[in-house]
C-alpha distance (Angstrom), angle and dihedral (degrees) to the residues before:
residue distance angle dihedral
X1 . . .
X2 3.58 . .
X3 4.11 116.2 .
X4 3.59 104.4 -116.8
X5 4.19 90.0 -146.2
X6 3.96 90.3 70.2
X7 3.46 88.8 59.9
X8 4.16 101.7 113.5
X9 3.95 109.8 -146.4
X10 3.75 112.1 -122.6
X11 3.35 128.9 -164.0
X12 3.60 109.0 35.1
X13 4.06 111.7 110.1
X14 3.66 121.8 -103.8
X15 4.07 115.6 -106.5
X16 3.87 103.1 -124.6
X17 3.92 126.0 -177.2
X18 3.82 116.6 -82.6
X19 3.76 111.8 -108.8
X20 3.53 120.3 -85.5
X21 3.53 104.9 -115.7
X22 4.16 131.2 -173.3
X23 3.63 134.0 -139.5
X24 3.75 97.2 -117.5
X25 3.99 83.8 -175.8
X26 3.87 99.7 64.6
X27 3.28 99.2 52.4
X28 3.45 125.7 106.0
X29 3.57 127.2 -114.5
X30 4.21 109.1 -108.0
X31 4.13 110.9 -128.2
X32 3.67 141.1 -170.3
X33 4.05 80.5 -109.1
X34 3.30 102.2 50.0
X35 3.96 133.6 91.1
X36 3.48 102.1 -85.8
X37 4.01 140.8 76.0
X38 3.59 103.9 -91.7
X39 3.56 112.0 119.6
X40 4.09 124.6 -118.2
X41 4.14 113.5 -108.6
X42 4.13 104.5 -76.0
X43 4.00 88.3 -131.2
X44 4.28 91.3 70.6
X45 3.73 88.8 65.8
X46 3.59 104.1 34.8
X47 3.80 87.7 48.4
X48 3.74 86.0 48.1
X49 3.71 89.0 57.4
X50 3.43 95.0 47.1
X51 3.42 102.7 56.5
X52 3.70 92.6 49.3
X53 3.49 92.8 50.7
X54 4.11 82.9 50.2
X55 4.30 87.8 49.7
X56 3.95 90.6 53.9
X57 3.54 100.6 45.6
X58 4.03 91.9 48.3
X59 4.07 82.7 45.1
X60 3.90 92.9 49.4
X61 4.19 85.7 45.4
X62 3.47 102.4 43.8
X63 4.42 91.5 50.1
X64 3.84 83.3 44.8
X65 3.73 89.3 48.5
X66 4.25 89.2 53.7
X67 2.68 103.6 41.4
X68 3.77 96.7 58.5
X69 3.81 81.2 52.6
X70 3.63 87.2 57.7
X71 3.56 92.9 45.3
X72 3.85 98.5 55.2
X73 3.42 97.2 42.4
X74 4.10 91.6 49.8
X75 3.57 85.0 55.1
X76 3.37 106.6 48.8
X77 3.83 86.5 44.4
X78 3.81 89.0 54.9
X79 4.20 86.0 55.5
X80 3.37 99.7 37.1
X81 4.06 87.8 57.9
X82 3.72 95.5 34.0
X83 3.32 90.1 63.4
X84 3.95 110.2 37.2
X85 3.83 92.9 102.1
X86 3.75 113.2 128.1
X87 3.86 108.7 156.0
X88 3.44 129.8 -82.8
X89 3.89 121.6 14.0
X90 3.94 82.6 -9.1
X91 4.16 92.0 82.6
X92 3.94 110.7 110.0
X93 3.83 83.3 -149.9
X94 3.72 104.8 59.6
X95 4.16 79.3 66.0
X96 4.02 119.2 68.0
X97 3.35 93.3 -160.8
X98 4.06 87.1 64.4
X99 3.93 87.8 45.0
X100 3.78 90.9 55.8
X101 3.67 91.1 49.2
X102 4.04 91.4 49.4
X103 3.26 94.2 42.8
X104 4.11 99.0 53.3
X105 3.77 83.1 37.2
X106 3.76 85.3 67.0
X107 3.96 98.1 41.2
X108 3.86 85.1 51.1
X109 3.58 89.4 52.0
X110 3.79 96.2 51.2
X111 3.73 96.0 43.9
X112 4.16 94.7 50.5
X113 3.11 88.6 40.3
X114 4.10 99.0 59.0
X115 3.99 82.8 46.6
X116 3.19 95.9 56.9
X117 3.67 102.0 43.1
X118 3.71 87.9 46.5
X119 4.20 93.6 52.5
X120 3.99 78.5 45.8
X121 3.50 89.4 58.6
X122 3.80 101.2 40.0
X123 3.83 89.8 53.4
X124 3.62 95.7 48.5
X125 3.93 94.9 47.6
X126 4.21 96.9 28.4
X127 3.43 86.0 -142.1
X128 4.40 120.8 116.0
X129 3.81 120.2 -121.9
X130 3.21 97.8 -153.6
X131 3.39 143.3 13.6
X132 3.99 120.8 -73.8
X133 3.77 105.9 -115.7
X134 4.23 91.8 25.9
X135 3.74 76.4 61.1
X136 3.73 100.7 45.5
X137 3.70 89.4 52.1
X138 3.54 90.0 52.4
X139 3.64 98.6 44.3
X140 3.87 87.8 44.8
X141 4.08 98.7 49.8
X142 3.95 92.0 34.4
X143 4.01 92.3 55.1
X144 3.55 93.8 48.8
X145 3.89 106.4 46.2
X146 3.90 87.5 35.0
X147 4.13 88.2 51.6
X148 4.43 92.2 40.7
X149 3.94 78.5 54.4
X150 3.37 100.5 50.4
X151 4.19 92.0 39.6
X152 3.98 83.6 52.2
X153 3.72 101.7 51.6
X154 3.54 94.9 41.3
X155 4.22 91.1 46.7
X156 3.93 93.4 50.7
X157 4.12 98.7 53.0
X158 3.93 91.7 49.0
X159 3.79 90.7 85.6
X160 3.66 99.6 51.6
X161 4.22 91.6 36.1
X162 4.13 79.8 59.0
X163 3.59 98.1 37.8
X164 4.35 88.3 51.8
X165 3.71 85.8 46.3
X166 3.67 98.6 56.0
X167 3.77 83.4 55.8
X168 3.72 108.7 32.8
X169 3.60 128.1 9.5
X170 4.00 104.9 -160.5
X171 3.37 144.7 119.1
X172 3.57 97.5 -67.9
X173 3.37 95.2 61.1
X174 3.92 101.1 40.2
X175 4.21 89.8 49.2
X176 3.94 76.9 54.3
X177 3.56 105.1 48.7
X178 3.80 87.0 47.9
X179 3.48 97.0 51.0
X180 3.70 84.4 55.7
X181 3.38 101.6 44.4
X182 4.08 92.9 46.5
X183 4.12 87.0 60.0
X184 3.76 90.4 51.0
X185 3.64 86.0 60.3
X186 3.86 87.7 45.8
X187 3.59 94.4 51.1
X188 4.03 92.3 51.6
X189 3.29 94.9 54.9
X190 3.62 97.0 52.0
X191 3.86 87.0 43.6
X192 3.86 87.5 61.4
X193 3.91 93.8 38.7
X194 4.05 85.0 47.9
X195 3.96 83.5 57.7
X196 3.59 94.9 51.3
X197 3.98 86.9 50.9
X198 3.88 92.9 59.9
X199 3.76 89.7 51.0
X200 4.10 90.6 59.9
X201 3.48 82.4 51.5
X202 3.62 102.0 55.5
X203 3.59 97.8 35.2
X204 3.70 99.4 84.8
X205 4.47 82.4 -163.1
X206 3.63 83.9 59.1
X207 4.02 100.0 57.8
């Protein structure tokens, strides 16, 4: 006789564990910022990139742009005083104060002028002359001797230009006071173009 309690019950379904289910609605939403490897949107950076490219080129405009100022207005202070000589008392020369302003007229000239032709040239042939922060440092030291120079000269033949005014009121002395007041304008705009130079050099994206 068989015993009826090893009989094994068939057909009845076999209990298995309920699925393991998540709350999709607590989690949290994965970022660019968060802790994981998924990558940030590609437009922050390019846009990044873009917009610095945008801040140089404006930068490497607006120095071009005052230093042509400077240029022209070094010049035409150079002329202006070259050529105020009228006999007599009327001679810039016979005045040192008038030499000094000639004379840093001239160094002006020559120094904004190498700038510019040199930004003339690395526009035309997109390629850099020198070095970025060689060229900062230059930029930066040049602007600020060049515009101290250009503040000097002008500052030391106001006196007499007022003095020869309160006497005579000619030709002589308006060529002067224009030559003086044309590198004053000079010596501004290298004064802002000078401030422009010592941001290339402490933005480290710059150099």
């Amino acid at each position: 006789m068989s015993d009826p309690n090893n009989h094994k019950v068939t057909g009845l379904p076999t209990p298995t564990a309920p699925p393991e289910t998540r709350d999709t609605e607590r989690q949290t939403p994965v970022t660019g910022d968060a802790e994981s490897h998924t990558p940030a949107p590609a437009g922050t950076g390019v846009g990044h990139i873009i917009r610095r490219w945008k801040r140089e080129d404006l930068l490497k405009k607006g120095c071009f742009g005052l230093r042509c100022i400077a240029l022209i207005f070094s010049l035409m202070a150079f002329i202006i005083m070259a050529s105020n000589k009228h006999g007599d008392w009327r001679d810039f020369d016979k005045y040192e104060e008038y030499r000094y302003v000639l004379a840093i007229a001239i160094l002006s000239t020559l120094y904004t002028g190498l700038l510019v032709l040199r930004q003339v040239h690395e526009l035309s042939t997109n390629k850099e002359t020198f070095s970025r922060q060689n060229l900062a440092l230059l930029e930066f030291f040049g602007d600020q001797l060049m515009a101290y120079l250009l503040l000097s000269a002008a500052s030391s033949a106001v006196p007499l230009t007022n003095r020869k005014r309160e006497n005579n009121d000619n030709i002589f002395t308006d060529s002067s006071a224009s030559a003086i007041g044309m590198e004053f304008v000079a010596f501004l705009a290298l004064a802002v173009s000078a401030m422009i130079s010592g941001y290339k050099l402490s933005n480290p994206t710059y150099i």
